[in-house]
Short mmCIF file of the C-alpha atoms (twelve columns), coordinates in Angstrom:
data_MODEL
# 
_entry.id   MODEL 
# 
loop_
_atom_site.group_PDB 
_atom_site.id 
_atom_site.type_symbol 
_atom_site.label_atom_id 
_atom_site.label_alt_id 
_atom_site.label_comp_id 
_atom_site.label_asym_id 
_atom_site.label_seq_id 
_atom_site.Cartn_x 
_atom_site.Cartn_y 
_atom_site.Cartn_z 
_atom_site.pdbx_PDB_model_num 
ATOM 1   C CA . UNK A 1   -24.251 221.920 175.133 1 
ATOM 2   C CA . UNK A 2   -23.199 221.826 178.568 1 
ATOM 3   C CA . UNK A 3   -25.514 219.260 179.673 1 
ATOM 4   C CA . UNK A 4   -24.560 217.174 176.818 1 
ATOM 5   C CA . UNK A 5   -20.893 217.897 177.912 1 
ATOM 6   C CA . UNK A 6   -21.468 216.674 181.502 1 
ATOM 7   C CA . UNK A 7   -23.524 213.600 180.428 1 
ATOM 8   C CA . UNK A 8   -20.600 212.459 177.715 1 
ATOM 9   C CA . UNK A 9   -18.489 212.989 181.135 1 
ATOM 10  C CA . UNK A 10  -20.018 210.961 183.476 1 
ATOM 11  C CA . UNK A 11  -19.588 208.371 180.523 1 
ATOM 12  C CA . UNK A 12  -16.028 208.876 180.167 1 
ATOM 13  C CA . UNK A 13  -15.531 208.176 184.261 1 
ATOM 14  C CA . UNK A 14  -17.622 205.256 183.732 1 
ATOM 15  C CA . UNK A 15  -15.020 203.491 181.837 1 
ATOM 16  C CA . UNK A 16  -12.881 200.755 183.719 1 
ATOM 17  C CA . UNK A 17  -9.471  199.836 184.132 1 
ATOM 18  C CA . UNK A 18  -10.398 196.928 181.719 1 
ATOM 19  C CA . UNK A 19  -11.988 199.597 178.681 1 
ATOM 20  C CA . UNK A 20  -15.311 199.233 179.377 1 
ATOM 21  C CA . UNK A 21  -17.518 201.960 180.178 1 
ATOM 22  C CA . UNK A 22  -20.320 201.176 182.253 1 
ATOM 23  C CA . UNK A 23  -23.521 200.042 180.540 1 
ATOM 24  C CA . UNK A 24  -25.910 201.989 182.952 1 
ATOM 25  C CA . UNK A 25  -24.463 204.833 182.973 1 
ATOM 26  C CA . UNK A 26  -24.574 204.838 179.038 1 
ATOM 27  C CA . UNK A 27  -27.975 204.605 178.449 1 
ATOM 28  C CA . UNK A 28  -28.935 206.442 181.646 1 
ATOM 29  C CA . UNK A 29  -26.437 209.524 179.768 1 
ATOM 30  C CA . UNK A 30  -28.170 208.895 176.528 1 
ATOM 31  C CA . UNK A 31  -31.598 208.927 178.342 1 
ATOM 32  C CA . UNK A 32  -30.731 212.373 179.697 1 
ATOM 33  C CA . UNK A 33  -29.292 213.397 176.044 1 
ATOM 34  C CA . UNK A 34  -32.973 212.834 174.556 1 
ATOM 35  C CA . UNK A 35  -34.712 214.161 177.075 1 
ATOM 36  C CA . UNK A 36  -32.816 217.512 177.207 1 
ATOM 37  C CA . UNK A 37  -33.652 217.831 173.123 1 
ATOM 38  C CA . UNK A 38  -30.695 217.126 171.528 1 
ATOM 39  C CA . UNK A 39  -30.821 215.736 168.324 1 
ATOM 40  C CA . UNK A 40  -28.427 215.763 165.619 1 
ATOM 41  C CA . UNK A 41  -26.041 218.081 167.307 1 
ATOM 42  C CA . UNK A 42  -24.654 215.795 169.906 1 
ATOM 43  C CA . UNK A 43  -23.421 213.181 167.100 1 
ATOM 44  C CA . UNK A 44  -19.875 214.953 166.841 1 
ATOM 45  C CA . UNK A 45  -19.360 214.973 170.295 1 
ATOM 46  C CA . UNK A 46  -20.438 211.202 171.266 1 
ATOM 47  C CA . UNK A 47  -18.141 210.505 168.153 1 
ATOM 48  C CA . UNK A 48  -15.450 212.204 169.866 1 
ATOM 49  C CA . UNK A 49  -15.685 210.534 172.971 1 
ATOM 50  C CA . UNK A 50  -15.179 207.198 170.983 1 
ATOM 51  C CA . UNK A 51  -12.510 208.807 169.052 1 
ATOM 52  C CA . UNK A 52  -10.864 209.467 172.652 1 
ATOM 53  C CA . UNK A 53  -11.230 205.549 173.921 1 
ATOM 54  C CA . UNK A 54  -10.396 203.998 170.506 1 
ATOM 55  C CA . UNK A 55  -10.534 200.459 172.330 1 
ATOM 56  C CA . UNK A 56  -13.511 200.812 175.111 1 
ATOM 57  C CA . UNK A 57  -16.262 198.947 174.694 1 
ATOM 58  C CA . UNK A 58  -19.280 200.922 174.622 1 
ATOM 59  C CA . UNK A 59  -22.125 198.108 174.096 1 
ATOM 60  C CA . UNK A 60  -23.444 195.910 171.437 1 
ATOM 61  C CA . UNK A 61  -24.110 198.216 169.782 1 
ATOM 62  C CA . UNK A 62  -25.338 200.074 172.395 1 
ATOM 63  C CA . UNK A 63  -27.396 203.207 173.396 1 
ATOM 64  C CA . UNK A 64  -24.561 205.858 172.024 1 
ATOM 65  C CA . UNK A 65  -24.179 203.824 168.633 1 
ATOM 66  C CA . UNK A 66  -28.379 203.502 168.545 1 
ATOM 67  C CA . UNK A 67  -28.524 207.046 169.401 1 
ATOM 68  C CA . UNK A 68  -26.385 208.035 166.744 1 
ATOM 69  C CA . UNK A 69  -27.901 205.892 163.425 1 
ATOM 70  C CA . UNK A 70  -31.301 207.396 164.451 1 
ATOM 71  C CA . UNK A 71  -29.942 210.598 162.705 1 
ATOM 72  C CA . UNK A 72  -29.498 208.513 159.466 1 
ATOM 73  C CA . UNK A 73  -28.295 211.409 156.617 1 
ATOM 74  C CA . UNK A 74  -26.965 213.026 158.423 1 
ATOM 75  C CA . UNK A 75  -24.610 210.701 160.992 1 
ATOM 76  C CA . UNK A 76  -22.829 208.819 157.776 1 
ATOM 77  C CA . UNK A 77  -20.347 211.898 156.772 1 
ATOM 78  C CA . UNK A 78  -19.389 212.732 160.421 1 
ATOM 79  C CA . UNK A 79  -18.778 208.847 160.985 1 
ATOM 80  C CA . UNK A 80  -16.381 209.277 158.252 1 
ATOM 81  C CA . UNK A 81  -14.185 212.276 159.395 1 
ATOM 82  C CA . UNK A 82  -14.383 210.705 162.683 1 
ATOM 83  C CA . UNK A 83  -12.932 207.050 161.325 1 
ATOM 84  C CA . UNK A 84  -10.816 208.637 159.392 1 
ATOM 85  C CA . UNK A 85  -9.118  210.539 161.641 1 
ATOM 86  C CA . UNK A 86  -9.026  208.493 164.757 1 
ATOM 87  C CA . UNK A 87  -9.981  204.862 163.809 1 
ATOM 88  C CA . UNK A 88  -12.003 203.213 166.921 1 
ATOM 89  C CA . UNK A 89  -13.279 199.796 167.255 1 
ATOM 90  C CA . UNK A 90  -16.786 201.304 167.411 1 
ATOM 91  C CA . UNK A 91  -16.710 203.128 164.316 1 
ATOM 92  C CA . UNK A 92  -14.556 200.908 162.286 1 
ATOM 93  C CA . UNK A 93  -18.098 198.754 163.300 1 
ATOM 94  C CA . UNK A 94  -20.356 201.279 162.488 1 
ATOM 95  C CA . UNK A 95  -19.132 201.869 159.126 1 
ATOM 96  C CA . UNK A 96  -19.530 197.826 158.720 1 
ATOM 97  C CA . UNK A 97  -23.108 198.417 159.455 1 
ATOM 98  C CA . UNK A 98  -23.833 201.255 157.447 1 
ATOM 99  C CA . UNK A 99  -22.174 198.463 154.517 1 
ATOM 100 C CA . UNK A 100 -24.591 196.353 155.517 1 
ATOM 101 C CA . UNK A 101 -27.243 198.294 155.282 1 
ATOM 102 C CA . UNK A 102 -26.218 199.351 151.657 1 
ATOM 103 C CA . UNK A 103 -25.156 203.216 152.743 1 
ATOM 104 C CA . UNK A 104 -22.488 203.864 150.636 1 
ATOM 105 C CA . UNK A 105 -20.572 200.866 150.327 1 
ATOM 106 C CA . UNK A 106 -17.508 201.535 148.438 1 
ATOM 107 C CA . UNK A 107 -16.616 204.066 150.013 1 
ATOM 108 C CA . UNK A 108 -16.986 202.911 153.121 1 
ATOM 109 C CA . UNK A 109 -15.167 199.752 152.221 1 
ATOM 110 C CA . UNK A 110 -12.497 201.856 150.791 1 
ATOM 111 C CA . UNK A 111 -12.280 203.244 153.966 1 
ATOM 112 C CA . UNK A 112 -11.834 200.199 156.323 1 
ATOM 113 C CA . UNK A 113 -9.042  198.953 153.422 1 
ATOM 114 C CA . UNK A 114 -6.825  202.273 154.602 1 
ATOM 115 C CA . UNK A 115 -7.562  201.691 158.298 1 
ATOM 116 C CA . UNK A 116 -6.776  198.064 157.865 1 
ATOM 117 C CA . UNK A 117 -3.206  199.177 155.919 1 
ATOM 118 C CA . UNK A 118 -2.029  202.681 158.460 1 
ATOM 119 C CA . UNK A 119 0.662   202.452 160.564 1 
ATOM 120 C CA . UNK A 120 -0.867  204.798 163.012 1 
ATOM 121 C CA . UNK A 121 -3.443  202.425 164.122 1 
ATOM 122 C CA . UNK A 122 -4.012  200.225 166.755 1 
ATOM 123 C CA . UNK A 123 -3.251  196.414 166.234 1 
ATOM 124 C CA . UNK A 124 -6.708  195.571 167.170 1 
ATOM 125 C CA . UNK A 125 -8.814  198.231 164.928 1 
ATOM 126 C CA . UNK A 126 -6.571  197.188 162.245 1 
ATOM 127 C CA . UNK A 127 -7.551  193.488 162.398 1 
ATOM 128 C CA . UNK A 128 -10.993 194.371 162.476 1 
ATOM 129 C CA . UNK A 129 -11.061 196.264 159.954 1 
ATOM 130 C CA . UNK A 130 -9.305  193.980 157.581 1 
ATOM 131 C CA . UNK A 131 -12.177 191.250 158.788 1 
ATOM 132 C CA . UNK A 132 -15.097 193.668 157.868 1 
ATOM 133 C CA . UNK A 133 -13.331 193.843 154.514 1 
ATOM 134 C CA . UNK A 134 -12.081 190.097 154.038 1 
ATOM 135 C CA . UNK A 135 -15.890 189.169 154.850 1 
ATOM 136 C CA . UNK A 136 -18.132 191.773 154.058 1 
ATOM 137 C CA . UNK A 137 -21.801 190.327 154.262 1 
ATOM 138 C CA . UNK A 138 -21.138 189.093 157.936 1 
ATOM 139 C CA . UNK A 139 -23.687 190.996 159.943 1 
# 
């Protein structure tokens, strides 16, 4: 795992004073990730890293979040320890796309109602949640 830790790194430095991690080095890291073999194993710790920068913007989706769903199965029930315990703007969205794509829905829904009601959680997340849930067939 320590190339995996060193590439999830360089992505962490790559993130600006303005939240935004640098697009390059993102899917020049994730590159690396899948060319070094790793497969399933590094979903918990790019989920982490997003868990650490709960408002950086990390693409549209992006290489990390593309990364991820290609490990569908298996991704959806570490997505939702991950959301649940640190809400980011990038997973509150990637359980909005696992709703669209008909992956258990209620719960999922269920889960961006809580995020959208804690205290805990950022202004931002919050409202984004509650829009995922106040319109939920907007892609």
């Amino acid at each position: 795992m320590e190339i995996l830790e060193k590439l999830i790194a360089r992505i962490e430095a790559s993130i600006d004073e303005y939240d935004e991690a640098d697009i390059s080095v993102i899917y020049d890291s994730i590159d690396a990730v899948t060319n070094a073999g790793y497969q399933s194993e590094a979903i918990e710790p790019l989920l982490q890293l997003f868990e650490r920068h709960p408002l950086a913007y990390f693409g549209d989706p992006g290489a990390i979040v593309h990364f991820i769903e290609q490990f569908g199965g298996e991704y959806e029930n570490l997505l939702a320890e991950s959301v649940k315990r640190t809400p980011t703007s990038t997973t509150v969205w990637m359980l909005k796309r696992c709703i669209n794509a008909k992956k258990r829905t209620e719960e999922f829904m269920g889960i961006l109602k809580e995020i959208a009601g804690r205290t805990d959680v950022h202004k931002d997340i919050k409202e984004r949640a509650q829009e995922f849930v106040d319109f939920p067939a907007n892609p």
